[in-house]
N, CA, C, O and CB atoms as a CASP TS submission, in Angstrom:
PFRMAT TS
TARGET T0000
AUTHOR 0000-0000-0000
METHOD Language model
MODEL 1
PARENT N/A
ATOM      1  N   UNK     1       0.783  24.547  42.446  1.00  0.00           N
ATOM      2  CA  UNK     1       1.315  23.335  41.870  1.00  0.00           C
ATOM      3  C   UNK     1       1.325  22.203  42.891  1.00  0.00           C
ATOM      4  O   UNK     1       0.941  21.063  42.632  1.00  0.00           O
ATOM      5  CB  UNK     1       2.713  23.579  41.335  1.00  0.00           C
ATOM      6  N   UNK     2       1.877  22.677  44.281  1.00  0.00           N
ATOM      7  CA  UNK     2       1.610  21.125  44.761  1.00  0.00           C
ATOM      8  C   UNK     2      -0.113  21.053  45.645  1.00  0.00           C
ATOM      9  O   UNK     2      -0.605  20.367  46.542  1.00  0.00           O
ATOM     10  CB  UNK     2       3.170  20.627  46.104  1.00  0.00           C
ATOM     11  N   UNK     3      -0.404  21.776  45.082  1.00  0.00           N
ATOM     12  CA  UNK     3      -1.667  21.136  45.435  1.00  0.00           C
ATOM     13  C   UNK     3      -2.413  20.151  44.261  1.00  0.00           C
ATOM     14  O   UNK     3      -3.266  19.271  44.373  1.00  0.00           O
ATOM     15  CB  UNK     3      -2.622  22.323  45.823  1.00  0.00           C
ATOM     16  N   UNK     4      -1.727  20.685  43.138  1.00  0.00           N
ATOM     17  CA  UNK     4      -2.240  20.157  41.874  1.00  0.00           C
ATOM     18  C   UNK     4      -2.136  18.357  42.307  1.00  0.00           C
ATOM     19  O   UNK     4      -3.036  17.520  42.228  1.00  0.00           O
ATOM     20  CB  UNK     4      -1.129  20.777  40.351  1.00  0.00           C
ATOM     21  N   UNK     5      -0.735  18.181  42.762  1.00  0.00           N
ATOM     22  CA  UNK     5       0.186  17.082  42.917  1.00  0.00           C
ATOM     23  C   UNK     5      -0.342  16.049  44.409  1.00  0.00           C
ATOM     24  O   UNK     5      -0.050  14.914  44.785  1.00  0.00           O
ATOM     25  CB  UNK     5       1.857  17.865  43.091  1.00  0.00           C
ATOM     26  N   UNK     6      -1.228  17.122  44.934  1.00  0.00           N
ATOM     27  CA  UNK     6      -1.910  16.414  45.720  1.00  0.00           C
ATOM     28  C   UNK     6      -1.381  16.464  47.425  1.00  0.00           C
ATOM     29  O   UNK     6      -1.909  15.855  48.355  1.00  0.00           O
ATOM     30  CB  UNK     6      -1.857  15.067  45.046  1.00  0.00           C
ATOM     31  N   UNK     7      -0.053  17.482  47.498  1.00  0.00           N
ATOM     32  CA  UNK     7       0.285  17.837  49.022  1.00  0.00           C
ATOM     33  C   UNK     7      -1.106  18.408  49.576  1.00  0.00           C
ATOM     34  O   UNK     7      -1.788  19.036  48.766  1.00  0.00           O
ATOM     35  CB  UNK     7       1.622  19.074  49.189  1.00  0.00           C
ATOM     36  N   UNK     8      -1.462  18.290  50.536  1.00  0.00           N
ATOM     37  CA  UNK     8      -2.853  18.580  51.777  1.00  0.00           C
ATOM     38  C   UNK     8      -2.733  20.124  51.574  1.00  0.00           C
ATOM     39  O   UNK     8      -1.727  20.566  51.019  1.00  0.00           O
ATOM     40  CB  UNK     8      -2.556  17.989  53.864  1.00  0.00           C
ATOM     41  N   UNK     9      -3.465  20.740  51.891  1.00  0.00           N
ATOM     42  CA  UNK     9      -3.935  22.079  51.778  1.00  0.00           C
ATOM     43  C   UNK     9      -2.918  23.107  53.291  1.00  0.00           C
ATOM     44  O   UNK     9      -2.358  24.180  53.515  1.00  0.00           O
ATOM     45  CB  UNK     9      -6.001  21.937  51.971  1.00  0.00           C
ATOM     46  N   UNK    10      -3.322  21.592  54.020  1.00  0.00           N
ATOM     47  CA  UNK    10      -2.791  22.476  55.402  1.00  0.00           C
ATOM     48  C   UNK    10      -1.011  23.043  55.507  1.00  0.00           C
ATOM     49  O   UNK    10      -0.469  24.043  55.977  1.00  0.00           O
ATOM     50  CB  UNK    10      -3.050  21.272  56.872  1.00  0.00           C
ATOM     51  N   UNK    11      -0.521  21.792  54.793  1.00  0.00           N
ATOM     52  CA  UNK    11       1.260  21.530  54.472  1.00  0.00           C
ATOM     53  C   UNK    11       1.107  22.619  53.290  1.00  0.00           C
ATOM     54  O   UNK    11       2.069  23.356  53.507  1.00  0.00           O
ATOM     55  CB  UNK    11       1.970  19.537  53.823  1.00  0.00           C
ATOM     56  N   UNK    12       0.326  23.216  51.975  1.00  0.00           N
ATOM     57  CA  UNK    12       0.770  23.886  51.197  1.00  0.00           C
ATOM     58  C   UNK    12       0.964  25.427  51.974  1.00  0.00           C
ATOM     59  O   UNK    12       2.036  26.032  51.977  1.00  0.00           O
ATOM     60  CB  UNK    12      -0.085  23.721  50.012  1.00  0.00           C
ATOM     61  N   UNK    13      -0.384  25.959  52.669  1.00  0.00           N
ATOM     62  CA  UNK    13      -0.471  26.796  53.671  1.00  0.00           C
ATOM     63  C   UNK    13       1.055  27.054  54.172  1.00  0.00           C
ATOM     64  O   UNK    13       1.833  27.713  53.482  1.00  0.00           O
ATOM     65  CB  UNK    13      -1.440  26.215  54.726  1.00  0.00           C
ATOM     66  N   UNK    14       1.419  26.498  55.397  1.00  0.00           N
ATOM     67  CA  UNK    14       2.336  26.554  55.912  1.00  0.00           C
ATOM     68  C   UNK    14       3.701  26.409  55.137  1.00  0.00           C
ATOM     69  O   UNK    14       4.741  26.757  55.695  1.00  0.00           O
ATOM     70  CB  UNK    14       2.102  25.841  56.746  1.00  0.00           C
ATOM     71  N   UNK    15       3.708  26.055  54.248  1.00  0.00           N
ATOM     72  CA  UNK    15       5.220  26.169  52.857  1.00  0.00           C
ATOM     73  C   UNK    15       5.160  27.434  52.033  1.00  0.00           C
ATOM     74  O   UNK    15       6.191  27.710  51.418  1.00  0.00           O
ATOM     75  CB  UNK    15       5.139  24.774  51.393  1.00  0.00           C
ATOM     76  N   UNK    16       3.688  28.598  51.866  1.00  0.00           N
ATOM     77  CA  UNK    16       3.802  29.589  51.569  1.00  0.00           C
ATOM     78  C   UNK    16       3.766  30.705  52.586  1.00  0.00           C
ATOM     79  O   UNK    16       3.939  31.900  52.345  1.00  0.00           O
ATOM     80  CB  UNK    16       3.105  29.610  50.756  1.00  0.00           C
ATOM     81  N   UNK    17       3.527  30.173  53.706  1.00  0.00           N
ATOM     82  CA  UNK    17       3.470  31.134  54.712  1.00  0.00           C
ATOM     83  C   UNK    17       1.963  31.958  54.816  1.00  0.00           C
ATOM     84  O   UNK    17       2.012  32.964  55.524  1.00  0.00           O
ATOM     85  CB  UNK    17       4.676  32.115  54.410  1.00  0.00           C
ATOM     86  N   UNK    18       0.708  31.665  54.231  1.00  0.00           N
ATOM     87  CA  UNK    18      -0.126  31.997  54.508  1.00  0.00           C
ATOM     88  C   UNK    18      -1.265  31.643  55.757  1.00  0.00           C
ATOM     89  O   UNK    18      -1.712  30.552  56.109  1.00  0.00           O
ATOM     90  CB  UNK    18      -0.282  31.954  53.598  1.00  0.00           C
ATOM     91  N   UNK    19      -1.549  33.072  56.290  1.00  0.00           N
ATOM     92  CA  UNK    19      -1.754  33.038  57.786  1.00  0.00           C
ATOM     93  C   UNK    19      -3.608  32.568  57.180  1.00  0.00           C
ATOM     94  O   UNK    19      -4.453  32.467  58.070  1.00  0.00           O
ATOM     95  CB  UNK    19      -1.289  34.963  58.943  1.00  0.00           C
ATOM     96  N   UNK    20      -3.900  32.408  56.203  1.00  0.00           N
ATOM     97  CA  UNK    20      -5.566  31.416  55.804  1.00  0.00           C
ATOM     98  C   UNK    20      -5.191  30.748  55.064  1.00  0.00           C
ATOM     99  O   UNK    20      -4.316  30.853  54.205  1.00  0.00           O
ATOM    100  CB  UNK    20      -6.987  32.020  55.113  1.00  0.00           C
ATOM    101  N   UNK    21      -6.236  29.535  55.523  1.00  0.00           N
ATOM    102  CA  UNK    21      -5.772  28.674  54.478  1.00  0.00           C
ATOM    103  C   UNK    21      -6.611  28.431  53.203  1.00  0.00           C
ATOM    104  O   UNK    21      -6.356  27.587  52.344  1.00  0.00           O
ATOM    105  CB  UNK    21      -5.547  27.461  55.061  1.00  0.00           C
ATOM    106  N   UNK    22      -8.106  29.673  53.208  1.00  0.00           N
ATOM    107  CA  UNK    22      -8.339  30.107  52.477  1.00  0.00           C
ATOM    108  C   UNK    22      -7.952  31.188  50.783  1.00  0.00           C
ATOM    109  O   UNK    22      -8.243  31.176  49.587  1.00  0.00           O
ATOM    110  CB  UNK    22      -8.712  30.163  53.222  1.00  0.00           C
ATOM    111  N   UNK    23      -7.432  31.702  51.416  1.00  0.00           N
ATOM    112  CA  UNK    23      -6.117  31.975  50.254  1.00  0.00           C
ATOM    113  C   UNK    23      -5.337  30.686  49.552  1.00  0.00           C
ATOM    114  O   UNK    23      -5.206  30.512  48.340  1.00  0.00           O
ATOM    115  CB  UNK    23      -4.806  32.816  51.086  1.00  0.00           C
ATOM    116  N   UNK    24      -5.011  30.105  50.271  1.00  0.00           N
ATOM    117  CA  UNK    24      -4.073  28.829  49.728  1.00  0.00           C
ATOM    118  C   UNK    24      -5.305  28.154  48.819  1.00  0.00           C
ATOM    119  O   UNK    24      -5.230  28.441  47.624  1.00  0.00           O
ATOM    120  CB  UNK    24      -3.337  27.581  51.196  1.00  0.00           C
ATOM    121  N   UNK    25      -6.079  27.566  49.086  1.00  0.00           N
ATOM    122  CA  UNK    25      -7.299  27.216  48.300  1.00  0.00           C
ATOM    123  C   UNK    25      -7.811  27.969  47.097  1.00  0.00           C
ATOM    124  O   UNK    25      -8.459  27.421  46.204  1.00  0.00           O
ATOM    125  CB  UNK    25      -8.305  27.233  49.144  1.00  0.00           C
ATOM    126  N   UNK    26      -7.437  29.471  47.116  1.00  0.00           N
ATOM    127  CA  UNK    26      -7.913  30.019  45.879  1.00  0.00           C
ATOM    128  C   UNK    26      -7.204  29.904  44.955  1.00  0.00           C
ATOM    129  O   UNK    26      -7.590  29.454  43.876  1.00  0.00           O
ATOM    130  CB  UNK    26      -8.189  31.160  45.872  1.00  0.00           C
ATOM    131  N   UNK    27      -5.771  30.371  45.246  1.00  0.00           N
ATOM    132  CA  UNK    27      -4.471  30.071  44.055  1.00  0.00           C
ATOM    133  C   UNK    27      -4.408  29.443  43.132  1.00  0.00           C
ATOM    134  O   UNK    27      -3.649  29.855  42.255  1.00  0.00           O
ATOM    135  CB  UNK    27      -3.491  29.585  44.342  1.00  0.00           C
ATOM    136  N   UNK    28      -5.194  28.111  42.876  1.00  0.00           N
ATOM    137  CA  UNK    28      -4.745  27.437  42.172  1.00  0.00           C
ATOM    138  C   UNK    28      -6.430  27.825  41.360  1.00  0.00           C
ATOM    139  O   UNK    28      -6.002  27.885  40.207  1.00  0.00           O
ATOM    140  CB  UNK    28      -4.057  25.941  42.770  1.00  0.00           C
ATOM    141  N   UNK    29      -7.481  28.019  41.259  1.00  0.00           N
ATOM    142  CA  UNK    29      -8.245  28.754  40.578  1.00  0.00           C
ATOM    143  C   UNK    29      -8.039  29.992  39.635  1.00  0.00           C
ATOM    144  O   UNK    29      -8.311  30.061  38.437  1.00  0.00           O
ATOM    145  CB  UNK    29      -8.877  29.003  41.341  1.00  0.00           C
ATOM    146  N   UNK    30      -7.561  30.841  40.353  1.00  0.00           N
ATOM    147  CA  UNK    30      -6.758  31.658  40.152  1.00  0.00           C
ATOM    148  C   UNK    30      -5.657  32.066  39.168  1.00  0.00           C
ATOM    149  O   UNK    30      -5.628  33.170  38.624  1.00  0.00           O
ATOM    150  CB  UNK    30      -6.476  31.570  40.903  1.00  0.00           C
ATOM    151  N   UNK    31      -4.649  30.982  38.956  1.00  0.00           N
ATOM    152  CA  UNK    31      -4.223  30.349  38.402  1.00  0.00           C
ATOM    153  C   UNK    31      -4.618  30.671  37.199  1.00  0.00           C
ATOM    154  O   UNK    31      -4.584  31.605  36.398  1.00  0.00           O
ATOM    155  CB  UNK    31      -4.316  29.389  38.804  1.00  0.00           C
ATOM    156  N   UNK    32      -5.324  28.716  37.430  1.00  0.00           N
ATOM    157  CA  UNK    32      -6.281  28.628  35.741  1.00  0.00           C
ATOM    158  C   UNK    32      -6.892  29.721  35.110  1.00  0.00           C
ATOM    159  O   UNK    32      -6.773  29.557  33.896  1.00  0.00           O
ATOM    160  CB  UNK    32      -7.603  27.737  35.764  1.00  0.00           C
ATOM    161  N   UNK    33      -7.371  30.551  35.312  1.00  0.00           N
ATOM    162  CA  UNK    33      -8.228  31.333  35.134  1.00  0.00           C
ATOM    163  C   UNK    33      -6.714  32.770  34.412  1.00  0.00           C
ATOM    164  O   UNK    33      -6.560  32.951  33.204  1.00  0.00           O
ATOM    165  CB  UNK    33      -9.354  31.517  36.831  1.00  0.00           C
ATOM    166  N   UNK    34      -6.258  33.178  34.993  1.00  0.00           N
ATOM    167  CA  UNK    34      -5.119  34.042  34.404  1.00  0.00           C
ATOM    168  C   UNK    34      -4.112  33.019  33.089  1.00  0.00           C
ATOM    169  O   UNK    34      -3.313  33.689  32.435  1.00  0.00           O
ATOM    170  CB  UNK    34      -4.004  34.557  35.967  1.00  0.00           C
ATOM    171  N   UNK    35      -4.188  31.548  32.782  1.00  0.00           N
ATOM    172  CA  UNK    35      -3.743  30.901  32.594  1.00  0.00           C
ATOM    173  C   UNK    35      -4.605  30.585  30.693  1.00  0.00           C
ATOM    174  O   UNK    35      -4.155  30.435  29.557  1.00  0.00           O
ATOM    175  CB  UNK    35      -3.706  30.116  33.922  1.00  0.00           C
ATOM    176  N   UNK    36      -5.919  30.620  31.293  1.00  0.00           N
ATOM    177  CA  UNK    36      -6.964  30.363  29.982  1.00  0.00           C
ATOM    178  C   UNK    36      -7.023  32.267  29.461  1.00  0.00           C
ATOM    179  O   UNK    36      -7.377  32.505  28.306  1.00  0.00           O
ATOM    180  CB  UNK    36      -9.058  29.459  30.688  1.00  0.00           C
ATOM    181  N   UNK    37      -6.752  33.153  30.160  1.00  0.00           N
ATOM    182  CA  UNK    37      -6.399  34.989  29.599  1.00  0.00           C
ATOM    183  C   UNK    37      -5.581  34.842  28.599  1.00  0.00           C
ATOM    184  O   UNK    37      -5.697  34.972  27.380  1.00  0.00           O
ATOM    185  CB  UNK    37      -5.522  36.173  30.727  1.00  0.00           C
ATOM    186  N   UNK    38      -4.519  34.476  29.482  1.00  0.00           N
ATOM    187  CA  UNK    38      -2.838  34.114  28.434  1.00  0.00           C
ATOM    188  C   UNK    38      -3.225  33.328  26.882  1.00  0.00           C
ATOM    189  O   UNK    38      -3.187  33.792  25.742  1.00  0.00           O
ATOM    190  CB  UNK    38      -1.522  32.577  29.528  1.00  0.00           C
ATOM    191  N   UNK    39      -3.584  32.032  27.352  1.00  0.00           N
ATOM    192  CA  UNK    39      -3.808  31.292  26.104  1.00  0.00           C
ATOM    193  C   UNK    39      -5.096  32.417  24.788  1.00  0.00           C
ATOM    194  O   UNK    39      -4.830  32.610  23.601  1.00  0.00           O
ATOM    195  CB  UNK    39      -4.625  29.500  26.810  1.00  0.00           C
ATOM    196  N   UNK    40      -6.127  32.840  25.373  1.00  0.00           N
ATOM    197  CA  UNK    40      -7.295  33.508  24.727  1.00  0.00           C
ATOM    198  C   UNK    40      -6.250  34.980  24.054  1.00  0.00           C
ATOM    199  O   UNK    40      -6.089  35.228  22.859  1.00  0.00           O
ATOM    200  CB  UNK    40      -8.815  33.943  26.132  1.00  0.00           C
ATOM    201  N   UNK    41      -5.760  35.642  25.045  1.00  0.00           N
ATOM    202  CA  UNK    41      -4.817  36.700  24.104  1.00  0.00           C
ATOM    203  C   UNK    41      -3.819  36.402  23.128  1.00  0.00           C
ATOM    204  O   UNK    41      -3.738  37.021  22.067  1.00  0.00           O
ATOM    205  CB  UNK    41      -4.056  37.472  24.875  1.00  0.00           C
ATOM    206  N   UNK    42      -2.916  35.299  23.518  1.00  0.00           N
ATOM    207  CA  UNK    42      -2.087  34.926  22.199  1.00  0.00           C
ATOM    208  C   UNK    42      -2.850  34.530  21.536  1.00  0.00           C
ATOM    209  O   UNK    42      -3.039  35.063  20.443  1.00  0.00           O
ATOM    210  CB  UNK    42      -1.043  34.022  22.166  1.00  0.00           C
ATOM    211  N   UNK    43      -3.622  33.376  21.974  1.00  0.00           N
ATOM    212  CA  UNK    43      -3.397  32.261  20.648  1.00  0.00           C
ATOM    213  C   UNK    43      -5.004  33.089  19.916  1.00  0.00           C
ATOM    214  O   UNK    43      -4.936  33.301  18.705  1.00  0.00           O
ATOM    215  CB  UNK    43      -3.516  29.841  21.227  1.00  0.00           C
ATOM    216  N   UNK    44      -6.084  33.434  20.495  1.00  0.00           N
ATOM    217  CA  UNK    44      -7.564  33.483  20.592  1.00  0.00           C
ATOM    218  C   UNK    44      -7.718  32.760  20.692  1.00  0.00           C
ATOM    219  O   UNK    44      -6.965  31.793  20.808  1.00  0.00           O
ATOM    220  CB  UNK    44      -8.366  33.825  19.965  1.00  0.00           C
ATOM    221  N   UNK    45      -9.087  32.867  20.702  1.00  0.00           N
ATOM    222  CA  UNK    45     -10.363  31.660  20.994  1.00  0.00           C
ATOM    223  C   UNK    45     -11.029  31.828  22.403  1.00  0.00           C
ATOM    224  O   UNK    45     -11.930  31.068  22.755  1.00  0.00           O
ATOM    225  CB  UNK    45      -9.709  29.949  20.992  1.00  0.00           C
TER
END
């Protein structure tokens, strides 16, 4: 979320405590993607 919001990658990193800041970069992919599952199992489509 606050990357959504536009905090820097490096400040989200260090507010979750992840030692890459590669990880921090995937999350929010990640995300979406478990996010469009949810919507496709309830609702379909």
């Amino acid at each position: 979320m606050l990357l959504t919001e536009g905090v820097g990658p490096r400040v989200v990193q260090e507010r979750l405590g992840h030692a890459r800041i590669s990880l921090t970069l995937v999350l929010p992919d990640l995300q979406r993607e478990a996010a469009a599952k949810v919507q496709r199992t309830l609702f379909g489509g």
